[in-house]
C-alpha positions, 0 to 999 in steps of 0.5 A, spaced: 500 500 500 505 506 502 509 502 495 502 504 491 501 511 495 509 513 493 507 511 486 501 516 485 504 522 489 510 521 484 505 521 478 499 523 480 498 528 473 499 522 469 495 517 472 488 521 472 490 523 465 491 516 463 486 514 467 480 519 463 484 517 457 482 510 458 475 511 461 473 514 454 477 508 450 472 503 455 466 506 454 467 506 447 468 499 447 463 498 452 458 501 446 459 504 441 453 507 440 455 512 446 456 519 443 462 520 446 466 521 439 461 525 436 461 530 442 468 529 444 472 528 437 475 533 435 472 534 427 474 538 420 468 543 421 471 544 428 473 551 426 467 553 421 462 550 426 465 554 431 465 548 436 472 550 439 471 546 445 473 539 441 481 542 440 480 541 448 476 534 448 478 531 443 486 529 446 482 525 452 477 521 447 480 514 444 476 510 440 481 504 436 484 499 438 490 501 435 491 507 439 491 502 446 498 502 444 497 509 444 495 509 451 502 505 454 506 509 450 502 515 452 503 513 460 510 511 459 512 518 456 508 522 461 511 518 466 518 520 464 516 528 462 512 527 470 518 525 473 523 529 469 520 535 469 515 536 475 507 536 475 506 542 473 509 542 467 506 535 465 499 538 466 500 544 462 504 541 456 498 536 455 493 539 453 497 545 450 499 540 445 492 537 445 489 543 443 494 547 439 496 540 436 490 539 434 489 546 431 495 546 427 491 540 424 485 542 423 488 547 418 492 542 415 487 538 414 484 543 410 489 545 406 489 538 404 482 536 403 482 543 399 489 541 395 485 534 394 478 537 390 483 541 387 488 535 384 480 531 383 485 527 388 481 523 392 486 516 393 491 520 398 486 520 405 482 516 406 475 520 405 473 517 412 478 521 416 476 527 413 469 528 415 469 523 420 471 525 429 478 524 431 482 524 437 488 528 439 493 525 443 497 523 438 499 531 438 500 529 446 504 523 444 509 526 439 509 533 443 511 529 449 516 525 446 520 531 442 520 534 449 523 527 453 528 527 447 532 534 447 531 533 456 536 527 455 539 530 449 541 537 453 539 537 459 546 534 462 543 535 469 537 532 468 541 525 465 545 526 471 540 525 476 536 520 473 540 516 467 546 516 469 547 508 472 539 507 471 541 502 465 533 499 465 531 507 464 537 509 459 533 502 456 526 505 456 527 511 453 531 508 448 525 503 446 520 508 446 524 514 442 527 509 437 518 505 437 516 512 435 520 515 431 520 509 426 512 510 428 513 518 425 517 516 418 514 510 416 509 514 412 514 519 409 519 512 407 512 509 405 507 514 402 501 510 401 501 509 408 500 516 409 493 518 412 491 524 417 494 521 423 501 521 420 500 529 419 497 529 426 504 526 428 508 530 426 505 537 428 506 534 435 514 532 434 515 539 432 510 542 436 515 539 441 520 541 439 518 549 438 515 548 446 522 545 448 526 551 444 522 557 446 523 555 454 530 554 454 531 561 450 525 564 456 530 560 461 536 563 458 534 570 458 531 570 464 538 568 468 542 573 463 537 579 466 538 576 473 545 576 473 545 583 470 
């Protein structure tokens, strides 16, 4: 029991994200007939049909058994970025990547599906997945998976704290990074492969990116103006 206390002190946000995460994926299978996705997902017409609310929602939303890996990747990674990083960071940056994620591809879906009718390309996206519901967290995953890697990569402290003479971590986050990064370039290797997720993907490795890169400047020039 203290063993079980310690591990939700120490991973609390991921926990109750996961878990709100896995209550909508259940009740899903449960019933497919709940409305969850057509209230919760978010949706091409999102921006037009002014149901801003669905950036938001859609990154607790599952609704495919593929995305169960999504689910053990997603605590996996939240885990590390929770303990790395602290909980108040894990809280924002989830759905910050959500929401902003799904914003970014919203747009680019539009563009596409504008590209496509323009072109009288109907083969490239499944037609299926422009009009239909989707979800988000694959924007969390990736944005969170960029985040994990430049921490390792840049953080020496960090690396120090909890990766040096940690080889089982060490392990972890090379399988996890190595799963996902295979994960974001099989579509553009293989380009009939390709649907709106894989894009979805690869705004949120970048979105990342971007997060990681405008705090660490933030982080610079705040020391630079307490030194001065």
């Amino acid at each position: 029991m203290q063993a079980i206390k310690k591990f939700f002190k120490q991973y609390y946000v991921t926990i109750i994200y996961t878990s709100i995460c896995s209550v909508t994926f259940i009740l899903y299978f449960i019933n497919p007939n709940l409305p969850i996705i057509s209230i919760l997902g978010d949706s091409i017409d999102t921006l037009t049909s002014r149901e801003y609310y669905r950036l938001f929602t859609s990154s607790w939303v599952h609704y495919s058994p593929v995305l169960l890996s999504d689910l053990i990747f997603l605590f996996l990674v939240s885990c590390l970025i929770e303990k790395y990083w602290g909980h108040l960071t894990l809280a924002i940056l989830f759905p910050f990547f959500g929401t902003f994620g799904g914003l970014l591809g919203d747009i680019a879906t539009r563009i596409l599906v504008a590209k496509s009718l323009s072109n009288l390309d109907f083969n490239q996206f499944d037609s299926q997945e422009l009009v239909g519901k989707y979800t988000g967290s694959s924007v969390v995953i990736f944005g969170l998976l960029a985040v994990l890697l430049l921490t390792v990569l840049f953080k020496p402290t960090i690396r120090k704290k909890y990766l040096a003479r940690h080889p089982l971590q060490i392990l972890l986050v090379a399988l996890i990074s190595l799963y996902l990064i295979a994960y974001l370039l099989t579509p553009f290797l293989r380009p009939n492969l390709m649907n709106i997720s894989d894009i979805d993907h690869t705004i949120g490795f970048f979105l990342g990116i971007f997060t990681f890169i405008v705090y660490e400047l933030i982080l610079h020039v705040t020391k630079q103006l307490s030194h001065s």
